[in-house]
N, C-alpha and C positions, 0 to 999 in steps of 0.2 A: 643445309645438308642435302635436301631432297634436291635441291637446284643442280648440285654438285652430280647426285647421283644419275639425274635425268641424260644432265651432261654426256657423263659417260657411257650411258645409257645407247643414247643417240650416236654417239659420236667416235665409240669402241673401233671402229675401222682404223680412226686416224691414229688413239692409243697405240693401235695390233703395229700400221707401220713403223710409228716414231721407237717401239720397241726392238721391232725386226731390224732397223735401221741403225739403232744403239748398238745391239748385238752383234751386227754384220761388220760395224768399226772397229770393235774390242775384237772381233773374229782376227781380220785383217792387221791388226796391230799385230796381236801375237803371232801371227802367221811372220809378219815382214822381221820381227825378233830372229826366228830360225831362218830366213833369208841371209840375213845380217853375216849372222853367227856362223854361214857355210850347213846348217843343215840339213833344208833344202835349198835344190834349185828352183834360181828365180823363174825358169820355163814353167816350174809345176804350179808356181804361186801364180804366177798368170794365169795358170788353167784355170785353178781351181775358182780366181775371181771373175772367172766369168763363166764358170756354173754357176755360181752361187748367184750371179745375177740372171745368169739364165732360168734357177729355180723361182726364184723372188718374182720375175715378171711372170712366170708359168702362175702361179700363187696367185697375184695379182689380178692375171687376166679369167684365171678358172671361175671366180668369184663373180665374174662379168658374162655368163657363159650364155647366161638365159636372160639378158638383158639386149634388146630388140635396138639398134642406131639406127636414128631416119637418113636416108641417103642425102647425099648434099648437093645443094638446088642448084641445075644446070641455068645457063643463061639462056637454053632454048623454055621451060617449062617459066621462065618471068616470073613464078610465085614470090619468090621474097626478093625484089632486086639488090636491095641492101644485101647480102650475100656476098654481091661480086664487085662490091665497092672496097676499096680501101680502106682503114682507118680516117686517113686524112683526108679523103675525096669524102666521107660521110660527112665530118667535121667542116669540109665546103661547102658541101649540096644543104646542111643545115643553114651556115650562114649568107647564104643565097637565098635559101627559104626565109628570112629575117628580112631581107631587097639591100643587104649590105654591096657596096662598091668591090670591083677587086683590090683598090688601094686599101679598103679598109679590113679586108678579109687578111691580106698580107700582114698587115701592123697588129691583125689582134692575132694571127699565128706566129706571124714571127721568121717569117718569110720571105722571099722576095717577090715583087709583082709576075714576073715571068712561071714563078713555079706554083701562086695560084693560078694564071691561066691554064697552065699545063693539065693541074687539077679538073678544072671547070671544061677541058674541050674533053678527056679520059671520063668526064660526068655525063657530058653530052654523048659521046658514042655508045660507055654501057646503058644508059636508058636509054636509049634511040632516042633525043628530042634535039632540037636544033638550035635553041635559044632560051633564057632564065625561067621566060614565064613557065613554058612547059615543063622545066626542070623543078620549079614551084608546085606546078599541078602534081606533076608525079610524087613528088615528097610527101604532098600534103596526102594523096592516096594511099602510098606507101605507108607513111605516120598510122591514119585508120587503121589499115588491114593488120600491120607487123607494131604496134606499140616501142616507141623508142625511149629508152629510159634516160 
């Protein structure tokens, strides 16, 4: 029970939405009833749902107000290169860092051979390196400084 309570405890935010979000359907049901029925217009229904979502993200973001976002790392400051990599150029440049082939990188993505090289030359221009090994050193630097889960 204390587990429960801890829960909720912690986690009241996600309750607050999943409540607001309950409430906002039942809002909108009943609201689209008098749509239906001729007693209002469908113009005002539309208004009104998107105040309500206008109010709901004001709500949402006010709560955020005095919460500080780190800016997002240009490709001139190189701090975290992994940034400006792609999902699936990450998922190369890893199995590169492994000394896998591009026939084998293709078969374990699922792939064709042309669209990992496509990968691998889009790996080589965002890090600036010209060839695997380098592209190995950088990961493995990279790997150190930003931990990859």
């Amino acid at each position: 029970m204390l587990r429960v309570r801890a829960f909720i405890k912690d986690h009241s935010w996600i309750i607050w939405i999943g409540l607001m979000t309950g409430g906002a359907i039942v809002l909108f049901q009943v609201i689209s009833l008098f749509v239906m029925y001729r007693y209002l217009k469908l113009d005002y229904y539309l208004c009104l749902v998107a105040v309500c979502f206008g109010a709901a993200g004001w709500m949402l973001n006010r709560g955020r107000a005095g919460v500080v976002t780190a800016p997002l790392p240009t490709v001139a400051s190189r701090e975290n290169l992994l940034a400006i990599l792609t999902s699936k150029e990450v998922l190369v440049l890893r199995l590169l860092a492994e000394s896998k082939t591009n026939k084998e990188i293709a078969s374990e993505l699922f792939v064709e051979l042309s669209t990992v090289k496509t990968h691998v030359n889009n790996i080589y221009s965002k890090l600036s390196v010209s060839n695997r090994k380098e592209a190995r050193a950088k990961y493995a630097e990279m790997a150190q400084r930003f931990p990859l889960s």
